[in-house]
C-alpha positions in Angstrom: -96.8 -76.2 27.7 -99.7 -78.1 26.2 -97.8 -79.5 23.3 -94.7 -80.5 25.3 -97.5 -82.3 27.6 -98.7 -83.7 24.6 -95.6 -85.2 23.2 -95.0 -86.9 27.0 -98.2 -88.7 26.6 -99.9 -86.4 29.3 -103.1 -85.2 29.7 -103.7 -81.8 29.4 -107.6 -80.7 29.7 -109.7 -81.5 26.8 -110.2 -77.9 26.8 -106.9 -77.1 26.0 -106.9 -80.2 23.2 -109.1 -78.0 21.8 -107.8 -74.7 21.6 -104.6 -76.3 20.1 -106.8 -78.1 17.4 -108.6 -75.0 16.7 -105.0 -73.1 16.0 -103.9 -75.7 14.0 -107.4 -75.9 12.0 -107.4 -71.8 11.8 -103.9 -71.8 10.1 -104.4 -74.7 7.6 -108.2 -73.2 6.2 -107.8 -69.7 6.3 -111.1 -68.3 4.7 -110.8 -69.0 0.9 -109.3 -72.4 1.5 -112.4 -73.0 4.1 -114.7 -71.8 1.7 -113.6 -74.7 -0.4 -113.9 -77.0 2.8 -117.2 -76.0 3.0 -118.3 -76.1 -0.4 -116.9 -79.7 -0.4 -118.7 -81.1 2.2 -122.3 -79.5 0.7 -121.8 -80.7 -2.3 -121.0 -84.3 -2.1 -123.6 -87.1 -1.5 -124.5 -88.3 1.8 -122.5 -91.9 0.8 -119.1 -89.8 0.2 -116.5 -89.3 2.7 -114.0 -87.0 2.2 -110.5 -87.8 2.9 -107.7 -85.1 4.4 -104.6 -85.7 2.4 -101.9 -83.0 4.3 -99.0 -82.8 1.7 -96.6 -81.2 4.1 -93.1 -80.1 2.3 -91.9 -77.3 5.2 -89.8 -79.6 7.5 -91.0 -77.3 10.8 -94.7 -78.1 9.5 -94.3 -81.6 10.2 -94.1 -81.2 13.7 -97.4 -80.1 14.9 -100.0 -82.8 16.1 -102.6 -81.9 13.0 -104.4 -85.4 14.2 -105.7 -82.4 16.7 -107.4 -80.6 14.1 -110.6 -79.6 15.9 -113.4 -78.1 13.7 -115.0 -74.8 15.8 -118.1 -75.1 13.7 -119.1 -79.0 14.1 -117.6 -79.0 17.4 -115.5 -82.2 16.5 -112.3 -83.7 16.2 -111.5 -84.4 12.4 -109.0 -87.1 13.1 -111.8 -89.2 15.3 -114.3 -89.3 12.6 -114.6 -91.8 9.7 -116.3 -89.2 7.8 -112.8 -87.3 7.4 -110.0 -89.3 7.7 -106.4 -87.9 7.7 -103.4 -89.0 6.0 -100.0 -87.6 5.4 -99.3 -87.8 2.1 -95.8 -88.5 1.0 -94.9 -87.4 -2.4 -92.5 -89.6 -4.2 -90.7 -90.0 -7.7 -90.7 -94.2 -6.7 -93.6 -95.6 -8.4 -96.2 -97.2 -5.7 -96.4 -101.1 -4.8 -98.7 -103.0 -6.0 -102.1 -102.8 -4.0 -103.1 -106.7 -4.6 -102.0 -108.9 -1.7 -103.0 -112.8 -2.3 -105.0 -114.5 0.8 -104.2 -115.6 3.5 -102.6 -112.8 4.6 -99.3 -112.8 6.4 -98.1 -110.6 9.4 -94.5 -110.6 10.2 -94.4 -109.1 14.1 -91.6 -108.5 15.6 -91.8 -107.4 19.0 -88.5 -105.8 20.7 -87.9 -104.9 24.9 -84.5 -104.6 25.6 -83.2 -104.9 29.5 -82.1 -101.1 29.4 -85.6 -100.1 28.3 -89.3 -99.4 30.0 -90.3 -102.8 30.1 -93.6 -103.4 27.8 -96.7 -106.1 28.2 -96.0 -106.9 24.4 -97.6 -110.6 25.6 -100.5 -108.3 26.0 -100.0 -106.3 22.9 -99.3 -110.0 20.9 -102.7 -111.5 21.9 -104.6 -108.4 20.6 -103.1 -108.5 17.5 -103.9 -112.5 17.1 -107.7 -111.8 18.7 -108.2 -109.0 16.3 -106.5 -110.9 12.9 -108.2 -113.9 14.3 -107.9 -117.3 11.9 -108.2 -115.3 8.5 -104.8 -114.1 9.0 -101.3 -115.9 9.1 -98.8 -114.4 11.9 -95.2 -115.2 12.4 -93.6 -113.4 15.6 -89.4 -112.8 15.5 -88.1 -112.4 18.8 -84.9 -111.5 20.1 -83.5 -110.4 16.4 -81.1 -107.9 15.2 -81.0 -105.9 12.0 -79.1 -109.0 10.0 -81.3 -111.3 10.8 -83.8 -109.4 10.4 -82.9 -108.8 6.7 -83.1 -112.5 6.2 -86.3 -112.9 7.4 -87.7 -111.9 3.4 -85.8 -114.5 2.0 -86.1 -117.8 4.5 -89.9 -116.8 4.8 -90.8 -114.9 2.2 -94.7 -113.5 1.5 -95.1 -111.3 4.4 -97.7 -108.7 3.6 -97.4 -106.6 7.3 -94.4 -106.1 9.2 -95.5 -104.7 12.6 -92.7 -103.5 14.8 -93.8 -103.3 18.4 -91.5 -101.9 21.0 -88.9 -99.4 21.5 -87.8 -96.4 19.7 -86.6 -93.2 19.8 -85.3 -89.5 17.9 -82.3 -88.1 18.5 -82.9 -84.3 18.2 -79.3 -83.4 18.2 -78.4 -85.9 15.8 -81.6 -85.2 13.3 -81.9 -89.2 13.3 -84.8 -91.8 14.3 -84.4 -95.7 15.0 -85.9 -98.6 16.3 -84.5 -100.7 18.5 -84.4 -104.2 18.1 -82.7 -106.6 20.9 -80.5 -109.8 20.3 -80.6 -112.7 22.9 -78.0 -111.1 24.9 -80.7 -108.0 25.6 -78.8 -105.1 24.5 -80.0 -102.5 21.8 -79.3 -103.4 17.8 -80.9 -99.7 16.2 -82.1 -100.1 12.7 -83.0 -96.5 10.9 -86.0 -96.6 8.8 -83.5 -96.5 5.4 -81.7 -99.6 6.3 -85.5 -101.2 6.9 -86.3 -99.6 3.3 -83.4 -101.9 1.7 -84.4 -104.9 3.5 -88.2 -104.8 2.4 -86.9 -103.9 -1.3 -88.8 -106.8 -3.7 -90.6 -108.3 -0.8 -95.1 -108.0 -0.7 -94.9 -106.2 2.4 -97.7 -103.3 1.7 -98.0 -101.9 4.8 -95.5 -101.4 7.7 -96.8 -100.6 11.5 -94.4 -98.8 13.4 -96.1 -99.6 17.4 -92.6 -97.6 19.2 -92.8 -93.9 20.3 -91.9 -91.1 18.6 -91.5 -93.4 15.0 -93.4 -90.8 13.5 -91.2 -87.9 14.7 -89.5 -86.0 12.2 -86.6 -83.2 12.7 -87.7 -79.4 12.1 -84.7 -78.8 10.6 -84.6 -80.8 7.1 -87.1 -83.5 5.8 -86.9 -87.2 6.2 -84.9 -88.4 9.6 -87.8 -89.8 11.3 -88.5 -93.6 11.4 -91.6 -93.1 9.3 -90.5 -90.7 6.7 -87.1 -92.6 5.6 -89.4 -95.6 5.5 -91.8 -94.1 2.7 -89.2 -91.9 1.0 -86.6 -94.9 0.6 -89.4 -97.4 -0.4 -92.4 -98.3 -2.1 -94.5 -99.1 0.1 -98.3 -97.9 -0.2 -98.4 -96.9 3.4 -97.0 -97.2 6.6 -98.6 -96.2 10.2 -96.5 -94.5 13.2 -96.5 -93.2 16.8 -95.6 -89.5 16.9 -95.9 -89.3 21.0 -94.6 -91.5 23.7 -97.5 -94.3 24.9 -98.3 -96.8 27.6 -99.3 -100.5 27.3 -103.3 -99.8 27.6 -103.6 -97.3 24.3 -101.2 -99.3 22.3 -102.9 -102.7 22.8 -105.8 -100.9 22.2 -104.4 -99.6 19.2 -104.2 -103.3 18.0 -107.9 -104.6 18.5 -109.0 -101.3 17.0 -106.7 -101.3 13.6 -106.6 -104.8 12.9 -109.9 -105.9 13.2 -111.7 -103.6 10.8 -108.6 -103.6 8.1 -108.9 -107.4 8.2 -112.7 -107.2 7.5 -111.9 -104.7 4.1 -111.5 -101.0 5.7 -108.9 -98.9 4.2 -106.3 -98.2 6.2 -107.3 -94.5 7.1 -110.5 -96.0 8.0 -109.1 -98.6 10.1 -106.9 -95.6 11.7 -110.0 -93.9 12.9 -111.2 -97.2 14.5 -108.1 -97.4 16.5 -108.2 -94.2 17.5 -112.1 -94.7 18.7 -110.7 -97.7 20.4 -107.8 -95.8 22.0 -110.4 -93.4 23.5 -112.6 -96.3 24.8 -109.5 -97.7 26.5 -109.3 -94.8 28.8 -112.7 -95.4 30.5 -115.0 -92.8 32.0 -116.4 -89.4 30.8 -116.0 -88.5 27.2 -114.0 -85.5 28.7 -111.4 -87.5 29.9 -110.7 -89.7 26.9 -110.6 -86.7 24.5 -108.3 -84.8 27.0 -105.7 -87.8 26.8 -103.6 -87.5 24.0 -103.0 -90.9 23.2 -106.1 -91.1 20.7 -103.8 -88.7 18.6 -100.7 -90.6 18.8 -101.1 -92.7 15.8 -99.8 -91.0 12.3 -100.7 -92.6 8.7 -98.3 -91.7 6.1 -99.6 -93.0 2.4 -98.4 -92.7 -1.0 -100.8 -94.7 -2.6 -104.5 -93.0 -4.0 -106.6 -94.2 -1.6 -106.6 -96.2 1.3 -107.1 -100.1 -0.2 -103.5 -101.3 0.3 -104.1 -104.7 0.9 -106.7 -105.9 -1.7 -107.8 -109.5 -2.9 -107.0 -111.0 -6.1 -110.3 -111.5 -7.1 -112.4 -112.7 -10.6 -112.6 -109.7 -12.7 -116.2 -110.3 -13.4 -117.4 -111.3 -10.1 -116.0 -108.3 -8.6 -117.6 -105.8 -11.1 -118.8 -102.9 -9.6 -118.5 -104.4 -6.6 -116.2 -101.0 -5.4 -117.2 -98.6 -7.3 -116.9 -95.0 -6.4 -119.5 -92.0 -6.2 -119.0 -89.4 -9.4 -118.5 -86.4 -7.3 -120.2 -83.6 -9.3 -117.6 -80.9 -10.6 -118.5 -77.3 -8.6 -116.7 -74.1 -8.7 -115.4 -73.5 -4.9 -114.7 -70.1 -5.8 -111.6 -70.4 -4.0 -109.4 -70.8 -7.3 -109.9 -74.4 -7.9 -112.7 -76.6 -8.2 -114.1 -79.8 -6.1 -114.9 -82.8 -8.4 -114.0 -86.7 -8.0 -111.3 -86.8 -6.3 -112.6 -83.8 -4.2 -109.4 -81.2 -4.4 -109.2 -77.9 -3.1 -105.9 -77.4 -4.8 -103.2 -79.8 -3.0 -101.0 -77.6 -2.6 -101.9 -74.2 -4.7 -103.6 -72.4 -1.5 -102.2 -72.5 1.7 -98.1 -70.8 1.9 -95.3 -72.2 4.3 -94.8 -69.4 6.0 -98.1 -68.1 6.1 -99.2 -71.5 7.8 -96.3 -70.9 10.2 -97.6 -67.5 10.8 -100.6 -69.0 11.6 -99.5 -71.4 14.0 -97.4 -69.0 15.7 -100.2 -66.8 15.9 -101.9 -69.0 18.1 -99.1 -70.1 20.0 -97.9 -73.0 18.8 -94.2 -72.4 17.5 -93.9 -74.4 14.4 -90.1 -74.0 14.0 -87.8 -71.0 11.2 -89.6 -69.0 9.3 -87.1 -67.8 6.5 -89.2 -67.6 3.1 -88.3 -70.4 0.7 -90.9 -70.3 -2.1 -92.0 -73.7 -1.0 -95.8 -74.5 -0.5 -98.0 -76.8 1.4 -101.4 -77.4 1.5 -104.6 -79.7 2.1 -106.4 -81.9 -0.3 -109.4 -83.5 0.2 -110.8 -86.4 -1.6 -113.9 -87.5 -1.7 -114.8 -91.2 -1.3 -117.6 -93.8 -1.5 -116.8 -94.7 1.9 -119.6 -93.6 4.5 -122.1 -95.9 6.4 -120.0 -98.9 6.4 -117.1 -98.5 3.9 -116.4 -101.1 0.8 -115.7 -104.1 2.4 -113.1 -105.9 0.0 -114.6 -108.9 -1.2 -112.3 -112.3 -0.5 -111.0 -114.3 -3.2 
């Protein structure tokens, strides 16, 4: 009941948050892989964060809201702190973008409400946007488009560095299959799948795509790769791209905006600028921290990356004036005793402790259901990498 709750963008008690995060946290560390957890976080410097890469293979293991992850020891959300940012990492055979995006940048934002649809305050969600990109940033806003023109866009305009989609979307659970919508002049629906948006952003600087529509994130339990989101990364090679795994209302998502945008602007990696968003999501719902933490939408957004680290979007800068400039702490090597060891990158394995169906066991355990359970030999697990990131982050230095 919580999770379906959840996935409505209601509010279930914070409580209850909770005790869903703590399932999910149980089933992902069980006790050699928190060992490692542990030993990680004693060992690095004060200046090191360490980033949460979840390399998820297991299609049902997608499903679960792991921005929940709530750690019964510190008493915190993971997914709210800067200190452990969490990314779904996306393994791919297509070699990564480049990470160097010339200044200005550009936003391309294309903002979508069709007449059969909830109707949205994208004015709203616009003016964010612009407030929080301020002059520092170029935007150029594409309304009332389809998929064809769409496609065009790259090539009559070309240099786009951002493509944020704000609007409508949806997953078909039936048909295994997510879309946006986009809406002509006339109003109606044109769908576009995140595959077909793979082919169009093929060649073009676009680093980082933001999926603003519900349920973009959403993926099928039943085989890898339907969701907006995840044909988007597979099908491209784009460093990163950041989705909506719930249903939301105007207030989080323009909130959203002022809280991501801002900070990536001023040089935070996009993980980093995720957290922000989702402190300023919480902000948005007013009143005791109770009640912000026992609305879901804080959770909502989803970062999928590919690249190393979170500096998508960085300067072209003078090779000699920048020297140092980003540098990253040595993280001393340490046994974890776990069967791997943490060094820099922290990594507790990626992959080497933490079974598909033992996860699933886990979660069902606690009573979440997490989808099949037939064995497959296939294995998931939980890096974490430690980065010079703490107390401020590396601001990218402007050419």
């Amino acid at each position: 009941m919580t999770l379906r709750r959840i996935r409505k963008g209601l509010a279930p008690s914070r409580e209850r948050i909770q005790a869903v995060g703590r399932v999910l946290f149980d089933a992902l560390f069980p006790r050699r892989v928190f060992r490692a957890f542990e030993r990680a976080r004693s060992a690095v410097p004060e200046s090191v964060n360490l980033r949460l890469k979840l390399i998820v293979r297991p299609p049902e293991l997608g499903h679960p809201p792991w921005a929940l992850l709530y750690d019964p020891d510190d008493e915190r959300l993971l997914a709210a702190r800067l200190t452990y940012p969490l990314v779904r990492f996306i393994e791919s055979g297509t070699p990564v973008a480049s990470r160097l995006a010339p200044r200005p940048l550009r936003v391309l934002y294309v903002p979508a409400n069709p007449a059969s649809t909830t109707q949205l305050d994208l004015a709203t969600s616009e003016q964010a946007i612009r407030e929080a990109l301020g002059d520092q940033v170029e935007i150029c806003a594409i309304r009332h488009t389809t998929p064809a023109a769409l496609r065009q866009v790259p090539r009559e305009r070309p240099g786009f560095h951002i493509l944020h989609d704000g609007g409508h979307a949806a997953f078909d659970a039936r048909e295994d299959a997510g879309t946006i919508y986009l809406n002509p002049a006339t109003g109606s629906i044109s769908p576009l799948d995140g595959e077909l948006l793979a082919t169009y952003l093929d060649g073009t600087p676009v680093r980082l795509v933001v999926l603003a529509a519900c349920e973009t994130a959403v993926d099928s339990q039943q085989k890898r790769f339907t969701g907006v989101a995840q044909q988007l990364m597979r099908a491209s090679a784009l460093p990163a791209v950041v989705a909506m795994q719930y249903e939301t209302a105007d207030a989080p998502a323009i909130a959203f905006n002022r809280g991501f945008y801002a900070p990536l602007v001023d040089g935070y990696p996009v993980d980093a600028a995720v957290v922000e968003a989702r402190k300023a999501i919480l902000e948005s719902v007013g009143g005791e921290a109770s009640a912000a933490f026992a609305a879901p939408d804080w959770s909502t957004p989803a970062l999928f990356m590919r690249s190393k680290d979170g500096n998508i979007l960085e300067p072209e800068v003078d090779p000699e004036a920048d020297a140092g400039a980003n540098k990253q702490t040595v993280v001393p090597r340490i046994d974890t005793g776990a069967g791997a060891s943490v060094s820099s990158p922290v990594n507790t394995g990626g992959g080497d402790f933490v079974g598909r169906d033992k996860i699933v066991e886990n979660v069902q355990a606690g009573g979440i259901r997490a989808g099949r359970t037939e064995a497959d030999n296939v294995v998931s697990g939980v890096q974490i990498q430690g980065s010079n990131l703490r107390g401020g982050w590396q601001k990218v230095t402007r050419a």
